[in-house]
C-alpha positions, 0 to 999 in steps of 0.5 A: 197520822202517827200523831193522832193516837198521841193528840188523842191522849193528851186532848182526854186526859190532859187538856178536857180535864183542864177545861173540866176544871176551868169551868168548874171553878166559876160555878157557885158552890151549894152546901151539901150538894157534890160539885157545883150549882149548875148553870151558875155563875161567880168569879167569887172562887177567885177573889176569896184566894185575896184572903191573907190566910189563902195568900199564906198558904200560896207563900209558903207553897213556892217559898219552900219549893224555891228553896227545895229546888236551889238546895237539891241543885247546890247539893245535886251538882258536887254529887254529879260532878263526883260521878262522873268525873272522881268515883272510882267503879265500885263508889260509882255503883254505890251511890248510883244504887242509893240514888235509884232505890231512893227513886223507886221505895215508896213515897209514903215509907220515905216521908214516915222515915224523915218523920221518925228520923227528925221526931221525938224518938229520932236520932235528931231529937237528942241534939236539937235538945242539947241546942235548946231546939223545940221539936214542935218550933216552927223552924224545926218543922220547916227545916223538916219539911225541907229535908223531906223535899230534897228527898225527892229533888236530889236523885231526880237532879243528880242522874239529870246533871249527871248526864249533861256533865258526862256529855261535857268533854272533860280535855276542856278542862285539862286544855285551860289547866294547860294555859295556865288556868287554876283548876278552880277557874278551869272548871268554872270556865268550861265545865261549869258555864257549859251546863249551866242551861241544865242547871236552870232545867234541873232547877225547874225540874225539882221545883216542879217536884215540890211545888206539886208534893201531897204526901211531903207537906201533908206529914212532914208540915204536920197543919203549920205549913200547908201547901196549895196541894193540900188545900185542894185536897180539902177542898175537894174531898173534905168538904166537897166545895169543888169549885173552890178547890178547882179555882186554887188548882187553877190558880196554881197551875197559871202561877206555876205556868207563868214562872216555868215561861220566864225561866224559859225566856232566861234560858234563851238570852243565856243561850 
């Protein structure tokens, strides 16, 4: 009985709207009219995602938040191990604090800072001009638009590892320098392959974050990169082809599903 009200919850605002979506997606859109044709029926939503132009944008979506979410570990995992086992009280705090405001300033303030940081009146710009950088080149942008995901994957991913290598008993490491064991080896063989199943989830995690960005691809990808968030959002609000827009949602939701689930079967064999 203590379930019902959370069942309750996830039945209406998770799982009907899901269903909503699905049956939405094989409808057949009308121009000019909101949602689509009642009754109808097409399976044509999905099979204009083949289109090389579609596929692009589905590329790039999980290209970047794979490499988002590897990066913001690589970067993530120095800074937790730092916390927790080297900073001193005041360093701690610090960081800790910068972490927690970068978490809670708004999403919008942080993107347009990135944006004017690495645009043409940044600090940025002077040097990509020394180097011969274009600041409108492809790479430059999707440099940027990196940057502006790690904006949201490192403080998520360092308070998680954080905690998973503060609940690792740091003797395990002083046990195997005591054996002989270099330092590097010491931390590698315990500390290390002990949170390694929190690195996968943290992993996950900030793959999550990005793949479902809006406001980061929106701005920072300036219409060269565009991910499957925003074409949903065209799609919906922009020229009202919902189904269309609720196929590509449902397609990004399976795929995601899909690569969430095989993680998860890599987590139980190294487990």
């Amino acid at each position: 009985m203590l379930l019902v009200p959370s069942i309750l919850i996830l039945v209406f605002l998770y799982l009907l709207p899901l269903g909503y979506t699905l049956r939405e997606s094989f409808k057949i859109h009308e121009p000019g009219r909101v949602g689509g044709l009642a009754g109808s029926f097409t399976a044509k939503n999905y099979l204009d995602f083949l289109d090389p132009a579609y596929l692009t944008v589905l590329y790039d979506t999980f290209f970047f938040s794979f490499v988002a979410a590897a990066v913001g570990v690589l970067l993530s995992y120095p800074l937790s191990y730092y916390l927790a086992r080297g900073a001193s009280r005041v360093g701690k705090k610090l960081v800790l604090a910068v972490l927690v405001a970068m978490l809670f300033s708004g999403a919008i303030v942080r993107v347009y800072s990135i944006s004017l940081t690495f645009g043409a009146v940044g600090i940025f710009a002077p040097i990509a001009r020394f180097f011969d950088i274009s600041l409108n080149g492809i790479g430059y942008i999707e440099a940027t638009l990196i940057i502006g995901l790690l904006n949201f994957v490192v403080p998520v991913a360092t308070l998680t590892l954080l905690a998973t290598i503060n609940n690792i008993d740091p003797r395990l490491e002083e046990a195997a320098q005591s054996l002989g064991a270099p330092r590097w080896f010491a931390f590698w063989d315990t500390t290390f392959r002990l949170s390694l199943q929190s690195i996968i989830s943290v992993a996950l995690l900030g793959f999550a974050v990005s793949i479902s960005a809006f406001i980061v691809p929106l701005i920072l990808g300036r219409g060269i990169v565009v991910f499957t968030t925003n074409l949903i959002f065209s799609r919906f609000a922009e020229i009202a082809d919902h189904p269309s827009g609720a196929a590509v949602a449902v397609i990004l939701l399976v795929i995601s599903v899909a690569i969430i689930q095989g993680a998860q079967l890599v987590l139980k064999r190294l487990h």
